[in-house]
TORDOPA-924350 format. One record per residue (C-alpha): z negated, y negated, x negated; residue in one letter. Coordinates in steps of 0.02 Angstrom, whole numbers, padded with zeros to 5 digits, always signed. Example, Ala and Ser with C-alpha at 12.3 -4.5 7.8 and 13.67 -1.06 7.14 Angstrom:
2
-00390+00225-00615a-00357+00053-00684s
END
This chain:
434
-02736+00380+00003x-02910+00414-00013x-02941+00379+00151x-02823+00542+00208x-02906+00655+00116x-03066+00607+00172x-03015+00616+00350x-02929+00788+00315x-02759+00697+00340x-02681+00810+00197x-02619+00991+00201x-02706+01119+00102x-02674+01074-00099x-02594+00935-00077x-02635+00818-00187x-02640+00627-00177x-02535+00617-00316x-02401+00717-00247x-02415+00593-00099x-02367+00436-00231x-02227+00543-00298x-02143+00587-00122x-02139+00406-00074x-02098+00362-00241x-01900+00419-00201x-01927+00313-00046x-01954+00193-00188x-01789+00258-00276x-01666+00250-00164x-01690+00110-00046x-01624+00004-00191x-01457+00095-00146x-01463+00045+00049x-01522-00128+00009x-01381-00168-00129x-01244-00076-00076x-01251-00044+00121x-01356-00221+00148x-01343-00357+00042x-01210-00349-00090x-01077-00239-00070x-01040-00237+00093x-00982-00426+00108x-00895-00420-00057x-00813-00266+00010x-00731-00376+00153x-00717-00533+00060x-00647-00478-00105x-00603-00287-00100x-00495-00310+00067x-00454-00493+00042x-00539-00548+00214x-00403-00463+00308x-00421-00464+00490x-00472-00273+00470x-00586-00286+00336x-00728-00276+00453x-00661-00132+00529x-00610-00066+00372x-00784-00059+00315x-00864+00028+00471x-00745+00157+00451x-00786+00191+00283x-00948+00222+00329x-00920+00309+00461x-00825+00447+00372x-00955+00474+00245x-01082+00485+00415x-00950+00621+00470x-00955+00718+00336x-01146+00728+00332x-01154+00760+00521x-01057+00925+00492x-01145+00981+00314x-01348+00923+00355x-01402+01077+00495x-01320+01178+00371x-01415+01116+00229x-01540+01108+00303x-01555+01282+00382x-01498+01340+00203x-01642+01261+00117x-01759+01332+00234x-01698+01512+00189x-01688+01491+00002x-01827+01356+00002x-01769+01245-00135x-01768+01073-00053x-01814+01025-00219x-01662+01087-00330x-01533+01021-00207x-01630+00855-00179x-01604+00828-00367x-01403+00876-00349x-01377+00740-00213x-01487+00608-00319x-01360+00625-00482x-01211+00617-00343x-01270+00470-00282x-01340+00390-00441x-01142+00428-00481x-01074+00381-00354x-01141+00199-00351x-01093+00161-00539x-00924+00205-00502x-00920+00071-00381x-00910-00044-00528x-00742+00007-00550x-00693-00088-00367x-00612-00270-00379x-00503-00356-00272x-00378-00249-00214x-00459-00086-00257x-00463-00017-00088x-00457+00156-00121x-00580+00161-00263x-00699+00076-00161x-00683+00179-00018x-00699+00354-00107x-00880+00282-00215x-00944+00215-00043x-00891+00406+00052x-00961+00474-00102x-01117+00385-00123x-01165+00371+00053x-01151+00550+00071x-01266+00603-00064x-01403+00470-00022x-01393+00542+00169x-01415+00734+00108x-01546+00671+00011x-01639+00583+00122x-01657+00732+00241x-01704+00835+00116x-01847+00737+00064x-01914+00683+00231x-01932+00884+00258x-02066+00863+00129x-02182+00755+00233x-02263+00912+00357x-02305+01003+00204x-02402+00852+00125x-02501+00795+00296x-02565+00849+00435x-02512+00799+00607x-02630+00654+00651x-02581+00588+00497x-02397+00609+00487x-02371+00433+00543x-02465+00351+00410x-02418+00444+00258x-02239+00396+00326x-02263+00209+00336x-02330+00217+00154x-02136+00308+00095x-02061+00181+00202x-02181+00025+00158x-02164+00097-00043x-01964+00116-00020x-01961-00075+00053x-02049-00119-00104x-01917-00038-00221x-01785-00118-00107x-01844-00292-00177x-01867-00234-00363x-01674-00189-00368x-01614-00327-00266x-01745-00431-00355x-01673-00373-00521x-01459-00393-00447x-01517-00584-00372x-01577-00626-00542x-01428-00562-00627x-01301-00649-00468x-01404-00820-00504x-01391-00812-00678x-01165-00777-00647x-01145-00896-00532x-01234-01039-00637x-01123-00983-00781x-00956-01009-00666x-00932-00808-00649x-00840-00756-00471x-00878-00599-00369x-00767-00475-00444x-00860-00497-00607x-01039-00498-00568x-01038-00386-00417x-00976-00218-00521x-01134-00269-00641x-01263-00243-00502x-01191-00065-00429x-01241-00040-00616x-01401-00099-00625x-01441-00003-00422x-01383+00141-00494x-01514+00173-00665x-01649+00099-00563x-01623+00234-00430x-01618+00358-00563x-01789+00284-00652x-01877+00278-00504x-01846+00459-00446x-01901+00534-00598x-02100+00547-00539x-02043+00640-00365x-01961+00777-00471x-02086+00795-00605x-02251+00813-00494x-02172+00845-00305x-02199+01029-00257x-02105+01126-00178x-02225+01239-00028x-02100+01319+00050x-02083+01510+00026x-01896+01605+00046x-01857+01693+00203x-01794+01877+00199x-01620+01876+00258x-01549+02003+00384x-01472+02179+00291x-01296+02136+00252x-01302+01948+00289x-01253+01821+00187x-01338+01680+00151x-01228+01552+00190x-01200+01648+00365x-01362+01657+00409x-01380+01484+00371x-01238+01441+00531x-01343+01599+00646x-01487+01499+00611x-01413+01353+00659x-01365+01418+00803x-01514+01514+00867x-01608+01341+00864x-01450+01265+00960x-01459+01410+01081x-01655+01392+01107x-01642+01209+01131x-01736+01209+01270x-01916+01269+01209x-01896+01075+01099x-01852+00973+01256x-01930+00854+01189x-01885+00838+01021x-01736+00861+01070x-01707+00727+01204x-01775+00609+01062x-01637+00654+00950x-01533+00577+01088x-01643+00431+01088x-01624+00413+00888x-01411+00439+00904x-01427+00270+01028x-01560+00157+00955x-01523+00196+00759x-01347+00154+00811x-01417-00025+00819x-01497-00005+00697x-01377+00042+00567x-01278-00068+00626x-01415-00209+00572x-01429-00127+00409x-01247-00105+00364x-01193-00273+00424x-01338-00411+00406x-01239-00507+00250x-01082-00491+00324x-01148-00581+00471x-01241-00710+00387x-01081-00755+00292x-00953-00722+00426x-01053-00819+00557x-01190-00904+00491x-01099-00966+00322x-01222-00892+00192x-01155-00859+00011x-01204-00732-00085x-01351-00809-00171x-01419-00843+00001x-01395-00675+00069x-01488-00600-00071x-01638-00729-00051x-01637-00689+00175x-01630-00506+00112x-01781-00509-00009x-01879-00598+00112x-01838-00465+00248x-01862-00325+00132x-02050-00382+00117x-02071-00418+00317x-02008-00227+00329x-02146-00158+00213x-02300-00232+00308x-02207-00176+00472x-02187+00008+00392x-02355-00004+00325x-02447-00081+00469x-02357+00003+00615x-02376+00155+00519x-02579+00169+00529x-02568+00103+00703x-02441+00241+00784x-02579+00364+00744x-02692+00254+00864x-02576+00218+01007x-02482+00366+00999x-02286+00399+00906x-02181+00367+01079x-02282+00182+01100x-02250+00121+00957x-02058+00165+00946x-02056+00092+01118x-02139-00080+01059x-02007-00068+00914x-01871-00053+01018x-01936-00217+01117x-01943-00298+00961x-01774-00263+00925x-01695-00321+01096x-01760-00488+01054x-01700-00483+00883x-01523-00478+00939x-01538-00600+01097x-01597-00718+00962x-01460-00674+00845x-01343-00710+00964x-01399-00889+01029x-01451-00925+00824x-01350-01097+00793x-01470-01168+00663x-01539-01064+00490x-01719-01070+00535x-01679-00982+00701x-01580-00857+00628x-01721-00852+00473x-01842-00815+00608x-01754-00669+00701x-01714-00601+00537x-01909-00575+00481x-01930-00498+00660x-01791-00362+00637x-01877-00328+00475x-02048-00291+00563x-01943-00188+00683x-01837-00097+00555x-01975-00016+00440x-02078+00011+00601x-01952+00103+00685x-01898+00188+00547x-02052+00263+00495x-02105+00297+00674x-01944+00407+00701x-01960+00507+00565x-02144+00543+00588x-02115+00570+00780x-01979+00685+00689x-02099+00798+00587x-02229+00806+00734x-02125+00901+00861x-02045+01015+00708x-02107+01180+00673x-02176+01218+00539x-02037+01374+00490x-01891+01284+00541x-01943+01099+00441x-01786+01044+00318x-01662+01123+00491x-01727+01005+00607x-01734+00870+00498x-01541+00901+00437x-01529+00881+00640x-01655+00724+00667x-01494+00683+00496x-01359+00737+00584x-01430+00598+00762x-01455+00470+00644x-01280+00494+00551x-01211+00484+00709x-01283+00335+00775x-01220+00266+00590x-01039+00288+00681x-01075+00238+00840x-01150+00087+00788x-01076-00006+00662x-00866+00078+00707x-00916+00002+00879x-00975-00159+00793x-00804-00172+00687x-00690-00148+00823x-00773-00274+00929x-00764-00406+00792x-00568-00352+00760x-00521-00347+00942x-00600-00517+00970x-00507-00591+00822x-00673-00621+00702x-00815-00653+00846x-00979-00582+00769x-01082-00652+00907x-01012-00562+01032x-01009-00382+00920x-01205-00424+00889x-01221-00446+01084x-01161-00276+01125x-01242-00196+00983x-01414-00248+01092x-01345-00127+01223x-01408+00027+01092x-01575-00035+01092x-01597-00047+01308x-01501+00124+01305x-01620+00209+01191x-01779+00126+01277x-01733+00212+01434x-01711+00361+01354x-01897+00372+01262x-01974+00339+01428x-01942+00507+01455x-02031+00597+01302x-02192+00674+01327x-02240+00691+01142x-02405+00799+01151x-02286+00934+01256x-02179+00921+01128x-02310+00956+00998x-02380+01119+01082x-02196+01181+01106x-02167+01176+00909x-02354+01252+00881x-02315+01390+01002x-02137+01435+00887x-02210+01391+00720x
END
């Protein structure tokens, strides 16, 4: 980090510190994607909540996909009402405890507890959504432009890294059940526990020493505030246009993140349903691929202020077209091993690249809004993605290959899309309205 401030990569009093302790929730909550979304309860969702019923694919996509519909219609609005009341901070720390909630009461869901499961994963899902919005509208205050892309790799690369402390701690715990003759439905319920106070732990540094810049904006006589929040809202709707750019990415991201969700919420139930992985050996590919999407955060991260933001999404999105075409023609475990590490490089890349690319065409008075709409694109790819990935596998009686093939589609559509972005345009559009 000393290397930003040397270079002038942070904003005026920002601290270095305050950098560790905004990628520290990175940190927090990726335990909750990696456990609960990823590696755990996901498959035992299909294979133990829903019985491996022909739906239960299906089943859990939709799940999902409420909780992704929810967010899509609350995030602009949270976002624009943030802005006006500037305390990112106060409701940052609401959807943390939701979440944090949320997740332990998943350890009330066994076989047959459909509803309870689907009401903590809504729940849950929800809350870590909001929150992740809310944070990533703290990265333009900490650096500068140039350096928006790096500082973002190190909250992605540090988030990878709490990924494998939680599932490090739950695949100690699962190895330690299994050897003494436990099942699923007893020590699944014991690692929602364990994600959940780790999340909460690990949080606790962004909310003791993370800042909060922003200043409140005057509201118009006789408005409300939750009013102006939706005129807001619609203004920047209205004057789409002067973001053309940021905008047409936001497109991009609904297309390409759709693949990529659909990767992130459906990687063990692959490996089981196709590949025959248990649940030991889900947690081991999952570890491994947590640590292969750290250096690609990290790595990728320094070099997209080099090459540019749209590049390096672009060589991402390459990355991740092979990923699948190897996916799909995988027969053996080292093949499958081997396109697994790659989608790791590819997902911590392109994650961090989006959001950076994100910040950089965002101006600077209208931050935590068009980051609750760079949420609301991603949410929606969460839908697109994995509901088209479910119906696929249920409509073709249980064929994952084929639902991973057409998940690849995303990927080419959202390629073709970038090609389009002119990203230093799109930079002097959101200077010019800052």
């Amino acid at each position: 980090m000393a290397e930003v401030r040397a270079s002038g990569g942070l904003e005026r009093n920002a601290r270095p510190l305050e950098i560790w302790a905004w990628a520290m929730y990175d940190f927090a909550n990726s335990g909750y994607t990696t456990v609960v979304l990823t590696a755990i309860f996901n498959a035992y969702f299909v294979a133990v909540v829903a019985g491996n019923a022909p739906w239960a694919t299906f089943a859990w996509t939709a799940t999902l996909s409420l909780s992704y519909a929810l967010v899509i219609v609350t995030a602009p609005v949270i976002g624009a009402y943030a802005d006006l009341r500037a305390n990112k901070k106060r409701l940052l720390l609401f959807t943390t405890v939701g979440c944090v909630l949320g997740t332990a009461a998943l350890a009330l869901a066994g076989p047959g507890n459909l509803l309870i499961a689907v009401i903590g994963v809504v729940l849950s899902n929800f809350f870590f959504c909001t929150g992740c919005d809310l944070v990533a509208a703290f990265l333009p205050e900490l650096a500068r432009g140039r350096d928006l892309g790096k500082v973002s790799g190190w909250g992605w690369s540090l988030g990878y890294i709490g990924g494998l402390l939680t599932l490090g701690a739950c695949l100690a715990y699962v190895s330690w059940a299994q050897a003494a003759g436990h099942e699923a439905a007893q020590f699944v319920p014991v690692t929602m526990l364990i994600t959940a106070m780790l999340f909460a732990l690990a949080s606790v540094p962004t909310f003791a020493i993370l800042r909060e810049r922003a200043t409140p904006q005057p509201l118009p006589a006789g408005a409300s505030l939750v009013g102006s929040a939706f005129a807001r809202l619609a203004v920047t709707l209205r004057h789409a246009a002067h973001y053309q750019d940021l905008r047409r990415f936001l497109v991009c991201i609904v297309f390409y993140q759709a693949g990529v969700q659909t990767v992130i919420t459906l990687a063990a139930i692959y490996a089981e349903q196709a590949m025959g992985f248990n649940t030991q050996d889900t947690l081991i590919l999952v570890l491994v691929v947590n640590v292969t999407a750290a250096l690609g955060a990290f790595f990728l991260g320094n070099v997209q202020d080099r090459i540019g933001h749209v590049p390096t999404i672009a060589l991402t999105l390459a990355g991740w077209i092979a990923t699948v075409l190897i996916v799909w023609t995988a027969d053996t475990r080292p093949l499958f091993w081997a396109a697994a590490n790659l989608a790791g490089l590819c997902l911590g890349a392109s994650q961090s690249a989006g959001r950076a690319l994100v910040g950089y065409l965002s101006p600077k008075a209208r931050r935590a809004e068009f980051f609750g709409l760079w949420g609301l694109a991603t949410n929606l790819s969460s839908i697109l993605g994995p509901i088209t990935y479910g119906a696929v596998s249920w409509m073709s009686q249980g064929n994952h290959r084929l639902a991973m093939l057409i998940t690849g589609a995303f990927f080419v559509v959202g390629l073709l899309i970038l090609h389009g972005i002119d990203a230093r345009r799109g930079r002097r559009a959101a200077l010019k309205k800052a």
